[in-house]
C-alpha positions in Angstrom: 0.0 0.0 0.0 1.5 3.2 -1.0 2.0 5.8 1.8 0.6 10.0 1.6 4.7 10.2 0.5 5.8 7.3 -1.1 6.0 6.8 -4.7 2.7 5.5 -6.5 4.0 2.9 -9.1 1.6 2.8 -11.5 0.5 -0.5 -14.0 -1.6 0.7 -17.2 -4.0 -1.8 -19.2 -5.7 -0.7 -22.0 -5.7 -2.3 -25.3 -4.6 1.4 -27.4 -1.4 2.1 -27.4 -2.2 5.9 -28.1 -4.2 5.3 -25.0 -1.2 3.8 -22.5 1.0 6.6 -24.2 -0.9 9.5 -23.2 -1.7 8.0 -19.7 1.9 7.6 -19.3 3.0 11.3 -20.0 -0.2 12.4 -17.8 1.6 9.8 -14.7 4.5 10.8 -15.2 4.4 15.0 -15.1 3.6 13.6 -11.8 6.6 13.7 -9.0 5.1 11.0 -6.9 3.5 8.6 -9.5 5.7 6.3 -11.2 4.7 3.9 -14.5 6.1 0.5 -13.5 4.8 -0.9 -16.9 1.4 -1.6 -19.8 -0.7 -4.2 -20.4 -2.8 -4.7 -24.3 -5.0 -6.8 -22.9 -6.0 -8.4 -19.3 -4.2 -11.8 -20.0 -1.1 -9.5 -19.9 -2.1 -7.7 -16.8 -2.8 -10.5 -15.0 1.0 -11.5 -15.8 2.4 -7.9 -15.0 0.6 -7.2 -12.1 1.8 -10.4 -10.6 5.5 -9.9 -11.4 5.5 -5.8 -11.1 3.0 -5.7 -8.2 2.4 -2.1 -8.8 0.2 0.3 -5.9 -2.5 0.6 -8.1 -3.6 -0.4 -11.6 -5.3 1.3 -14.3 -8.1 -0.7 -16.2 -9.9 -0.6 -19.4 -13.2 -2.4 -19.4 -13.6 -3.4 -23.0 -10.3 -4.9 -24.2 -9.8 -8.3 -27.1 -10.7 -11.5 -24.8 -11.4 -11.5 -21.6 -12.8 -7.8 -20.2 -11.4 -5.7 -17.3 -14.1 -6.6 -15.0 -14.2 -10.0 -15.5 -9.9 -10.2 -15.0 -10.4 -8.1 -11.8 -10.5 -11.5 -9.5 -7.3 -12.6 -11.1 -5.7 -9.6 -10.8 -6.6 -9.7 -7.1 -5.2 -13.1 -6.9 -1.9 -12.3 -8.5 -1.5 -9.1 -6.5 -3.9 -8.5 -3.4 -1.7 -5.9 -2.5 -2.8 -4.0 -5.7 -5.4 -1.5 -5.8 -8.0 -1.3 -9.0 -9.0 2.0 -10.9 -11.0 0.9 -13.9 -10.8 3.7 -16.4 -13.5 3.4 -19.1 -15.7 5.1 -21.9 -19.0 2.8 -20.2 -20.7 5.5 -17.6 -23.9 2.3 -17.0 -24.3 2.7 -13.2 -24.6 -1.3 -13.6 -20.9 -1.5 -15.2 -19.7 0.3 -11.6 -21.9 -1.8 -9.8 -20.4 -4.8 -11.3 -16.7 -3.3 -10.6 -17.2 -3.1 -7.1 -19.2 -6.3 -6.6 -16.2 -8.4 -8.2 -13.1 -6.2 -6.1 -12.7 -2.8 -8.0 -11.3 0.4 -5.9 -12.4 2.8 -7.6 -14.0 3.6 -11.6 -13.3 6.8 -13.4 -14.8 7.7 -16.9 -12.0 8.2 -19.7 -13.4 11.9 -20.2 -12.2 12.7 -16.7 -10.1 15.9 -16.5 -6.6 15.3 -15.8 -6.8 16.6 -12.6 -9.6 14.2 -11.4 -7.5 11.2 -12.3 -4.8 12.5 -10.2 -6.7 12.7 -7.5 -8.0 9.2 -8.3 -5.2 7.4 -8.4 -4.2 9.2 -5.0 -7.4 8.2 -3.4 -7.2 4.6 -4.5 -3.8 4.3 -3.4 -4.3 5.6 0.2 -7.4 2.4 0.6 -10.0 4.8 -0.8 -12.6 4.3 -2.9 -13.6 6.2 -6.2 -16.0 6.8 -8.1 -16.2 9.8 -10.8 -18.8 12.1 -9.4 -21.0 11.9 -11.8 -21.6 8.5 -12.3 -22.0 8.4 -8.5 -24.8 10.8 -8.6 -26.6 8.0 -11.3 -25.7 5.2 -9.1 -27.7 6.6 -6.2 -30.7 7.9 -8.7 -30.2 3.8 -9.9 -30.3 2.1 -6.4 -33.0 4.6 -5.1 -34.9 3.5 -8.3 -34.2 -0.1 -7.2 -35.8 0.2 -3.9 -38.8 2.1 -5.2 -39.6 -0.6 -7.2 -38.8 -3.8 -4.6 -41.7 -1.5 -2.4 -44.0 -1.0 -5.3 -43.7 -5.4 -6.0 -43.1 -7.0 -2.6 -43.5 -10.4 -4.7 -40.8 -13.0 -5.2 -39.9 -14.5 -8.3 -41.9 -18.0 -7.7 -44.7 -15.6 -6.3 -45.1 -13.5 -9.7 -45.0 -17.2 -11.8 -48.2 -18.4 -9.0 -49.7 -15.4 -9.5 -49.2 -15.3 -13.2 -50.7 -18.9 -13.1 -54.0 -17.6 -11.2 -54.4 -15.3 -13.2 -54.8 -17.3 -16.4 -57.5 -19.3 -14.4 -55.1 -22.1 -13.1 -56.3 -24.6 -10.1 -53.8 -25.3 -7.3 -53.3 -28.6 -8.5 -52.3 -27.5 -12.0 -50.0 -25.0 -10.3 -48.3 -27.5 -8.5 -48.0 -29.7 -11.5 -46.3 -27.1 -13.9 -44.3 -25.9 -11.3 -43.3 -29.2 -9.9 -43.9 -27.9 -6.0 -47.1 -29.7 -3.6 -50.4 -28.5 -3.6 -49.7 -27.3 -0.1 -46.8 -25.3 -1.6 -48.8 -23.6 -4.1 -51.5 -22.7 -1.6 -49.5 -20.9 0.7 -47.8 -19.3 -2.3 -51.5 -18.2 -3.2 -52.4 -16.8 0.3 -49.0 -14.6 0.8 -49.5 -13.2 -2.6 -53.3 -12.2 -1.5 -52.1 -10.7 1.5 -49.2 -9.0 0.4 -51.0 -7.4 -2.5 -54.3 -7.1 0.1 -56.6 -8.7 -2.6 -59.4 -10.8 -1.5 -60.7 -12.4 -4.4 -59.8 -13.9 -7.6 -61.3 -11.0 -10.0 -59.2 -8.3 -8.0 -56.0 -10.6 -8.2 -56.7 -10.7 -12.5 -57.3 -6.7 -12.7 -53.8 -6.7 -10.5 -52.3 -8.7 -13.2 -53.5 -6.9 -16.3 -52.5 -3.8 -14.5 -48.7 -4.8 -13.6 -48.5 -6.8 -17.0 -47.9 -9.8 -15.1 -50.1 -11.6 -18.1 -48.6 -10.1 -21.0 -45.0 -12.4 -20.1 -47.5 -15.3 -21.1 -45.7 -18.4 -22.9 -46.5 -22.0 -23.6 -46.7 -24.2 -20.4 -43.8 -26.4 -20.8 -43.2 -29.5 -18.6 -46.6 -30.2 -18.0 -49.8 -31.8 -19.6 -51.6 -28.6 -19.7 -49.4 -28.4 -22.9 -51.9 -30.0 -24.3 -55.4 -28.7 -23.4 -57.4 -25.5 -24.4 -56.1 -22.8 -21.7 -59.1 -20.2 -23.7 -61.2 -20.5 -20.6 -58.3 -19.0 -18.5 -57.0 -16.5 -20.6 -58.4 -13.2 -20.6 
């Protein structure tokens, strides 16, 4: 871990060498950073990182083969020691998310002002994390968006198929059947969704579903002999 006065040695990987150059005279104006040496491709960084074992690295995201995010837990293997920027042209809140989720330190867009990926690498190096500030302002609006909606449908997964199945005039039984679980099973399934949507009755559980388009994700049954009968009388 580099120190607030110790040299930051620096390991670029990007797959354009105009790209690594002009990184390289950027590090380098600096007095404290250091370029200990480039990578084309993450195969290659995964091989200098673990010989150079540089304070922090400097990661493209879309590179030939194998991508920055999905080399980042070989990189970590190679060097734990090293620290992550990614550096990319993708500003998808669900890129950074992905960064972080699989051992980034920090993601910075390529348009960054020089000045700002100073400051990154500085920040990663010292056990930070970073994130360009504007692609942290649309990670927030992202995961608040999340939550909204995980209030707005407090159903599972296997509660939205049930309900999909009730909705297209499906017994219990049949339920069980196409989704291979006991009767029992899909009965309880049936009376959490009622209370957790407050429904009392079948004809306000269908309106729920043609409202939320629950029924418009319709597809042959598979797995089931109700592949083979009429559903008419269910559909709507």
């Amino acid at each position: 871990m580099a120190t607030t006065t110790a040299t930051i040695r620096v390991l670029l990987c990007d797959d354009h060498a105009l790209v690594r150059s002009g990184l390289r005279r950027l590090i380098e104006s600096e007095s404290r950073f250091e370029v200990v040496g480039e990578a084309a491709d993450a195969e290659e960084a995964v091989a200098s990182v673990g010989h150079k074992h540089p304070d922090v690295l400097l990661l493209d995201v879309v590179m030939p083969g194998r991508s920055g995010i999905e080399a980042i837990p070989d990189l970590i293997a190679a060097s734990p020691e090293t620290r992550i920027l990614v550096l990319s042209m993708q500003d998808d809140p669900s890129y950074v998310r992905q960064a972080f989720s699989v051992g980034a330190n920090g993601y910075l867009l390529k348009e960054a002002a020089d000045a700002e990926l100073v400051q990154a690498i500085q920040d990663v190096a010292a056990g930070h994390r970073y994130v360009h500030p504007a692609l942290g302002a649309r990670l927030a609006a992202a995961e608040a968006s999340g939550h909204d909606r995980a209030a707005a449908d407090p159903l599972s997964e296997r509660e939205h198929e049930v309900l999909r199945l009730l909705a297209l005039g499906h017994t219990n039984q049949e339920i069980a059947n196409q989704l291979f679980i006991s009767v029992r099973t899909a009965e309880t399934h049936r009376a959490r969704i009622m209370q957790k949507l407050r429904l009392s009755t079948r004809a306000e559980l269908v309106r729920y579903a043609l409202a939320t388009g629950v029924l418009e994700l319709d597809r042959p049954l598979a797995n089931s002999h109700l592949n083979n009968q009429s559903v008419t009388g269910g559909r709507l």
